[in-house]
N, C-alpha and C positions, 0 to 999 in steps of 0.2 A: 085632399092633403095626405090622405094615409095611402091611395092609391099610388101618388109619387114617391112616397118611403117606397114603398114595396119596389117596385118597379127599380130605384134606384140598389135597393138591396140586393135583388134578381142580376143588374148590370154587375156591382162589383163582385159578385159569386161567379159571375161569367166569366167576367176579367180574372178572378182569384184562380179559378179551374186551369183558365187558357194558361196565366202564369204556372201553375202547378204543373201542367201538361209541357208545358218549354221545357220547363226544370229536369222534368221527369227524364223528357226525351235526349237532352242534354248530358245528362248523367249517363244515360244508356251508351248514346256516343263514344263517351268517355269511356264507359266499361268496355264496350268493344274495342275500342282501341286500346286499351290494358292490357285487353283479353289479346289484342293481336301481336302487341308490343310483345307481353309473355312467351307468346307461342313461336316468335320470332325468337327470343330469347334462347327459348329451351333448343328451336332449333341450329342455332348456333351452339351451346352446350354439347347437347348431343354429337356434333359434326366435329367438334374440339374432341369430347369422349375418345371417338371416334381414331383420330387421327395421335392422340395419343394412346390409344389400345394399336394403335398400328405400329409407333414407334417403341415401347414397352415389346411385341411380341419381336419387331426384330432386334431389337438392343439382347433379349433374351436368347434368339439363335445365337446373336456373336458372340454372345459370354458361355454359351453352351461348346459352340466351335472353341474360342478360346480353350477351354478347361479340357477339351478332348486334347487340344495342343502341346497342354503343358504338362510335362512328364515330373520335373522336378523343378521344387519351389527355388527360385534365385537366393541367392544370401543378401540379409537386409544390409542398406549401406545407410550412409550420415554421409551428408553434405558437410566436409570441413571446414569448409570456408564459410558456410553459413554460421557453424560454432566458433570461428574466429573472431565473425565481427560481432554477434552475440557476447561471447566476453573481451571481446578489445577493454573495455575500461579496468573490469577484475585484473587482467592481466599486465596492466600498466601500472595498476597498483602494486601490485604481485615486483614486478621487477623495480619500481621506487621504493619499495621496504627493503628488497635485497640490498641496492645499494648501502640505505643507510645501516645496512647491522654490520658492524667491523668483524676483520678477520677474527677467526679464531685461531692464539698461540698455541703452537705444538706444544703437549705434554711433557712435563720432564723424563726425560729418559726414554721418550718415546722416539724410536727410530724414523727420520725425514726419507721417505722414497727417496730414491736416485731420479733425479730429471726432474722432480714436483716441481710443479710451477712453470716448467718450460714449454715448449710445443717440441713435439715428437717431430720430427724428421723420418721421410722415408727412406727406407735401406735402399741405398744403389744397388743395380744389379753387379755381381761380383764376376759375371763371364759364361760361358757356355757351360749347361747344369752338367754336372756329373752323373751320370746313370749308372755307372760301374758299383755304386752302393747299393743299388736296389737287387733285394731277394727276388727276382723272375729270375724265369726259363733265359739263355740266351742261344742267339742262332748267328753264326759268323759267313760274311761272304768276303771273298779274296776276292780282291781285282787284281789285276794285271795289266801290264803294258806291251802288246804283241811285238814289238817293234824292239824294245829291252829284253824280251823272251827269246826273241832270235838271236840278239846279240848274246846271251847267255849261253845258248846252246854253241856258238861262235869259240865259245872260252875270251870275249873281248871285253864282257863285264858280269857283274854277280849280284846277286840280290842277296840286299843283305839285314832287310828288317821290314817291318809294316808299320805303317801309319795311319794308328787307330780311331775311326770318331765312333759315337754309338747315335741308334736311333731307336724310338720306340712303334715296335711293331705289335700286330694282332693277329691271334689266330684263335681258333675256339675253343674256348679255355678259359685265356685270358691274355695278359700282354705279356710281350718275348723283346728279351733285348738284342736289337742286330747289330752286331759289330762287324762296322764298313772297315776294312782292312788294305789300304792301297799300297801296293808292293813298293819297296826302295830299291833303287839302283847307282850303282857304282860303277863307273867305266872303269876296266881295265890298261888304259892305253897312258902314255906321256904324262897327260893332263888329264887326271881322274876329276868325273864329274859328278854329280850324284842328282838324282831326279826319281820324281814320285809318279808313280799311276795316275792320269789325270782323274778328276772329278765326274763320276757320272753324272748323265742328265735326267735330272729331275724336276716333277710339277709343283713344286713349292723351295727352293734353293735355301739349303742352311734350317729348313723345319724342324725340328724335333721329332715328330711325327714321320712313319713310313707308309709309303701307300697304303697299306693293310690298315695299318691307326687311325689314317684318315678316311678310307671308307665304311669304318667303323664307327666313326665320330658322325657321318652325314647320315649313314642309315639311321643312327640309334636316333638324330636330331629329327629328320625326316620321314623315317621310312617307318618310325614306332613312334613319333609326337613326345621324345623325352627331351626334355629345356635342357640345356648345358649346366644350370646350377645340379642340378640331379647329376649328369654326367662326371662333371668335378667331385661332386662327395664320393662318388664311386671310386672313382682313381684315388681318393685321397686315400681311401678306405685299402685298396690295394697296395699301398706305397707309392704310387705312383702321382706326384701332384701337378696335374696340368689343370690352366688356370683357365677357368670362362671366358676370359678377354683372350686367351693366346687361341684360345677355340674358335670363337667368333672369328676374330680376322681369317683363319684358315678357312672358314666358310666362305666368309665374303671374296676371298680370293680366286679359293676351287669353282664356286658357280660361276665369275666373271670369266675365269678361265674356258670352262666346257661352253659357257656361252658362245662364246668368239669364236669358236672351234665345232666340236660335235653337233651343237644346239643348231647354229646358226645353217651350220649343211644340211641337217636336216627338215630345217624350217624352209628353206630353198626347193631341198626335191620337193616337200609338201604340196608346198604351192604351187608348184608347176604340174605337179602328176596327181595332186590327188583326185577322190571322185565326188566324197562328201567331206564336208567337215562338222563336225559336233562341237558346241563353243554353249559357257555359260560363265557365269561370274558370280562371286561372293567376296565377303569384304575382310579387311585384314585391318588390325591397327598399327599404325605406325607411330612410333615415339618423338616424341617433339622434339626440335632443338632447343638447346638451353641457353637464354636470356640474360643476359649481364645483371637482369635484375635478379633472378632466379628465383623468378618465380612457379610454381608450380602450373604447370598447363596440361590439359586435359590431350589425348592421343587425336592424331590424326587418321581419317578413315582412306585405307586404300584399296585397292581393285587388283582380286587374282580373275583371268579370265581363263578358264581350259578349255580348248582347242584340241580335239581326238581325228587325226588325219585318217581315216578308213580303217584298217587292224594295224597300222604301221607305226607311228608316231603319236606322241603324246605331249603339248606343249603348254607350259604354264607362265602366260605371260604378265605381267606387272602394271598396273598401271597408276597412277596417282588417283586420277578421277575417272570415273563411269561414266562416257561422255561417247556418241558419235563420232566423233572425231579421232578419239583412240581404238574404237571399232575399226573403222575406216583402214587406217596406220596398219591393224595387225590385220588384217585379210585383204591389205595391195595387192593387187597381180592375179587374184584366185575367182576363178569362173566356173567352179565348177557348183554342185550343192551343198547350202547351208541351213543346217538343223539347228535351230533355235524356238527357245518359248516369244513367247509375242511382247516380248520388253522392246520398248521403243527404239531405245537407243541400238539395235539390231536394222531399224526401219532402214537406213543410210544405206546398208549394201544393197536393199534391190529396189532400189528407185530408180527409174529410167534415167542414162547417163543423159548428158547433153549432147544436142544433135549439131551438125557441121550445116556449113550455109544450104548444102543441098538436100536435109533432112535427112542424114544417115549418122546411125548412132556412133560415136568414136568409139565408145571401148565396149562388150559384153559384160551385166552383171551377173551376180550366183543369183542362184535359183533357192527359194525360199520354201522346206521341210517345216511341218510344222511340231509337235511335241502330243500326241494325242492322250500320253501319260497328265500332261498338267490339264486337262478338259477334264478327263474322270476324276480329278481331283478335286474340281469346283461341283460336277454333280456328286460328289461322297462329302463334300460340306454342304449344299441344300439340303440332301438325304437325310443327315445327321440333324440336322439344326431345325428344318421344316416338317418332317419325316413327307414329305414330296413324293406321291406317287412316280409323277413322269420325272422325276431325278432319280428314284429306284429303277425305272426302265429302261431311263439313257445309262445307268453302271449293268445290266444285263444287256444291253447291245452292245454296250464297247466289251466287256466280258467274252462274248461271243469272238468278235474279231482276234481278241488275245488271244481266245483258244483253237481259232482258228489258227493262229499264226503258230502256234507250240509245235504241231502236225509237220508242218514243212520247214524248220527251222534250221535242218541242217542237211537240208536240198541244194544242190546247187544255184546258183545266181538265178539263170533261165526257167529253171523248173519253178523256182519258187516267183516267178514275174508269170507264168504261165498261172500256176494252181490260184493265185490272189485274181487274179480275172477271172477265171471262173465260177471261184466262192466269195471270196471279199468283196469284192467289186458289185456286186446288188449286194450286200448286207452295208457294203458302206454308202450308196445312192439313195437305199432306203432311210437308213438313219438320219441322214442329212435332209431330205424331206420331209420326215417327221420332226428334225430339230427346226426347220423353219414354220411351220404352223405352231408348232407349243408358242414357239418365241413369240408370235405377234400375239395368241391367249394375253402372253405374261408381260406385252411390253411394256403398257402402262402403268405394272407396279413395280417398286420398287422392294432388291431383296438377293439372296442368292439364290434363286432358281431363276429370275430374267439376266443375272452377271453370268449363269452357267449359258445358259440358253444362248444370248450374245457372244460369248467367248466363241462359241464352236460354229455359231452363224457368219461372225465376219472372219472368223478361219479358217474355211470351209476349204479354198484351193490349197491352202499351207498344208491340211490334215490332210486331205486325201493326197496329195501328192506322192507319197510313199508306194503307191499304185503304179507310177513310173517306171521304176526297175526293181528290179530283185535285191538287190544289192541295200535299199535304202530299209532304213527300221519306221516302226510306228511312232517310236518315241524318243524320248534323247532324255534316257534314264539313265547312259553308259556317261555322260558329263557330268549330271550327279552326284553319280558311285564316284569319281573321280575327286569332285569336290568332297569329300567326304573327311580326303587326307586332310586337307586343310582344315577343315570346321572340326576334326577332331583332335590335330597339333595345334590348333591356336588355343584351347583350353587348359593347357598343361604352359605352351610357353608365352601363352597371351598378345605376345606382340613384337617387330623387327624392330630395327634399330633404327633404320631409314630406307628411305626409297631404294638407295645403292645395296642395301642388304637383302631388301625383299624381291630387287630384280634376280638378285645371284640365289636367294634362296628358289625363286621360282625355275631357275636354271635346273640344278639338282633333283629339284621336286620332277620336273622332266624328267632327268633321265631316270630316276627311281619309277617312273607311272611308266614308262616306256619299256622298261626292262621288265618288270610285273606282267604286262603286254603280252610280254613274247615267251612269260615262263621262264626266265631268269630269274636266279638268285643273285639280289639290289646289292646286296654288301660283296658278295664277289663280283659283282661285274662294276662296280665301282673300284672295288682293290685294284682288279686286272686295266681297267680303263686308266687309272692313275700312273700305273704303271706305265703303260705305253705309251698314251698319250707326247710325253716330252721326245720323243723320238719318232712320230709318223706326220709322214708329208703332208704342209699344210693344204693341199688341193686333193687329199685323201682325206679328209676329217671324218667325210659320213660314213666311210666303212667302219669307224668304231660306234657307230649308233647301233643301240638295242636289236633293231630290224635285223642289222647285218652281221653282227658279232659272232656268232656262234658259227659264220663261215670265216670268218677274218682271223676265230682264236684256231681254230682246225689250223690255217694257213702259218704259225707262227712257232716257233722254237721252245717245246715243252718246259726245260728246264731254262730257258732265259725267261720266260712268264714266271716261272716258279721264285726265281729269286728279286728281292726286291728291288735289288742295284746289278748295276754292270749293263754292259753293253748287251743290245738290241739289236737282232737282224729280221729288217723290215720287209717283207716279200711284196713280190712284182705284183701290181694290182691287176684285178680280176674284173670283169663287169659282170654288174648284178642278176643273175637270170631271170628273164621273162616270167612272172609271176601271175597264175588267175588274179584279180580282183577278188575279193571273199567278202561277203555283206560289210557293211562301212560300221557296222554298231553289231 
């Protein structure tokens, strides 16, 4: 009996063990898989860490790049329309209490305004302004009639007064009143008749303004970024008050006008004879048209594109939108090279044309320059942001080629297509081999030093190209500088009127960048351009372009340039003489 206790004791200890041993092992199990779960965990942790320590250091470079950007803090604005519907209710209260609070009666003996209570009416205009009250300088031109002249000297008729109008002119100083003078005549014979000097021809009929005032008006707007409200306080301030609105339309007139005319012959020779063109764009805003509801609408964004034809021309064309398509439009016809940064909308000119049923191409396209300036500019933001060794050594190789280029810079075409092969030409083969090994290091991350890397990898034939000929630049920093005028008038006058304003101002802006070009003074060569202009044959236009002027004003009659009005003797045209080429930038 006591042997079976035992023995049965011994069994459930066995059993008790084996269960405790399950348990045991069980748990264990479990811990390890805890334990793995954990360590899976952390490894994900860590991998997260990770990938946000990656995004923290580059959000870091941009905001580092950023802050090196910005020179001067913007002025803080408010959303008005946000604090309108914010207090829409205030304000409806606001204007239901007005209602109910009754007039207040006028004071006794208190004098009532003249008009209170009415709406003001604007003052008609009373007729052509008087100038003869203003304290200026004046300066008088007589016309005459050659054909009354000779009868004068005839003894067949006699002159016998003038008839005076005035206009305001410029000279440096300040403003000069011109009094146009057109001779009267009276025939001597039977039947006495009497007749005036005819009207000379001018580029604005009936203005107020004399050429001189108006090339005064577009430089000062143009050529130095001061807005027309500045310009108006000045005249007022002078005695003289010419009004914003009569200033504007003379703008928008004179650039439609030189467009049609000077602009347009010279965008013709461009196209047909240049060798490079330089072309980039920046944005303009444009003012909204006004809404029957009138409501307040935010500016439209438009497109100046600058276009630099070789040392020649200079042209600033308009566009509503940055679009292919308006690329396309402004470089029709033109096959020669195009120096552009790698913006897309650029892609359109040198895509293989379409081909005819027997595979031959219909038309030739330009040939693609690339900008080696905007490349060192993406390794001098890695540089700065990363401190990137191999982004400090691509800004000392490109260094190098700069100053390689200083050396021969005012060599002729050939000499300098000669010395770039045999210095350039292995410093730029090497670099570019070395730019394609970094990049495959860098491709896999993300950052500016693989967007620098990239950049110069798939630009590679665009950037060397300038190794072609002599004639072409490294970079297309002279479209830049160009933009420049722009980015620094739209700060002062902020914005056109509309598209028809901003084509006409881009006109003007022409011929000011083109005259600049060539070492002209912009306000005299706009005076003397205004001038002439209403009198030169319209299949002559381009001889008054920048280019050619200073042989065109030689060919012209000193004291008829000199005077505002009167008659013009236009001399027999000349063709242009055969001129070197001279570097395109």
């Amino acid at each position: 009996m006591a042997a079976t206790t035992t023995e049965t004791s011994t069994d459930a200890l066995v059993a008790r063990v084996a269960q405790l041993e399950a348990q045991l092992s069980a748990e264990r199990s479990a811990i390890q898989a805890e334990r793995a779960a954990s360590q899976a965990l952390v490894d994900k942790l860590q991998k997260d860490v990770e990938i946000l320590r990656t995004s923290h250091e580059r959000l870091r470079q941009e905001l580092e790049l950023v802050q090196r950007r910005i020179f001067i803090a913007k002025a803080e604005r408010i959303d008005s329309k946000q604090l309108e519907l914010e207090f829409a209710t205030k304000l409806a209260a606001l204007d239901e209490l007005a209602r109910q609070i009754p007039a207040a009666p006028p004071a006794t003996g208190a004098a009532v305004p003249a008009g209170a209570g009415e709406r003001r009416e604007d003052k008609k205009p009373s007729g052509r302004r008087d100038l003869r009250g203003l304290k200026i300088p004046e300066v008088r031109i007589e016309i005459t009639d050659p054909v009354f002249e000779e009868l004068v000297k005839q003894g067949k008729a006699a002159r016998v007064d003038f008839e005076e109008s005035c206009k305001l002119a410029w000279q440096r100083g300040g403003q000069r009143r011109l009094v146009i003078a057109r001779a009267k005549y009276k025939t001597l014979d039977d039947d006495p008749m009497l007749e005036t000097a005819a009207v000379p021809a001018e580029i604005l009929p009936r203005a107020l303004a004399a050429p001189s005032m108006l090339g005064h008006i577009v430089h000062e707007k143009f050529g130095r970024g001061m807005p027309l409200y500045r310009l108006e306080t000045g005249f007022r301030r002078d005695g003289v008050p010419i009004d914003r609105g009569t200033m504007s339309r003379w703008l928008e007139e004179l650039g439609g006008t030189v467009g049609a005319t000077i602009i347009e012959a010279a965008r013709v020779e461009a196209m047909a004879k240049a060798f490079c063109i330089s072309t980039d764009a920046t944005g303009i805003a444009i003012l909204p048209e006004r809404t029957s509801d009138k409501k307040r609408q935010a500016c439209r964004r438009g497109h100046f594109f600058v276009q630099i034809a070789d040392r020649d021309h200079v042209f600033f064309e308009y566009t509503p939108k940055e679009t292919s398509v308006a690329v396309a439009e402004m470089f029709r016809g033109f096959t020669g090279y195009v120096q552009a940064d790698a913006k897309s909308v650029f892609d359109i000119l040198f895509r293989p044309p379409p081909t005819d049923a027997d595979d031959t191409p219909q038309a030739e396209v330009p040939t693609e320059i690339g900008c080696l300036s905007h490349a060192r500019r993406k390794f001098w933001e890695a540089a700065v942001a990363t401190k990137s060794a191999v982004a400090r050594e691509a800004l000392y190789r490109i260094r190098r080629l700069y100053e390689l280029e200083a050396k021969w810079r005012d060599n002729p075409p050939d000499e300098i297509k000669r010395l770039r092969d045999r210095y350039s030409g292995p410093e730029v083969a090497a670099f570019f081999s070395w730019a394609e090994v970094e990049y495959e290091r860098v491709r896999g991350e993300r950052g500016l030093v693989r967007r620098a890397f990239g950049y110069v990898v798939r630009q590679k034939d665009a950037l060397m190209r300038f190794l072609d000929d002599g004639r072409l630049s490294l970079d297309n920093n002279a479209s830049e500088r160009e933009l420049r005028q722009i980015a620094v008038g739209r700060k002062a006058w902020l914005f056109v009127g509309s598209d028809d304003h901003a084509a006409s101002a881009g006109n003007l802006l022409s011929l000011i960048a083109s005259a600049r070009l060539h070492g002209l003074d912009p306000e005299e060569y706009l005076r003397d351009v205004f001038r002439v202009l209403p009198h030169w044959p319209k299949d002559r236009h381009v001889e008054l372009a920048p280019k050619y002027w200073p042989a065109t004003r030689a060919r012209l009659d000193a004291r008829e340039l000199a005077a505002e009005f009167g008659p013009l003797t236009v001399p027999a045209p000349t063709t242009p003489p055969a001129q070197e080429q001279p570097p395109a930038n």
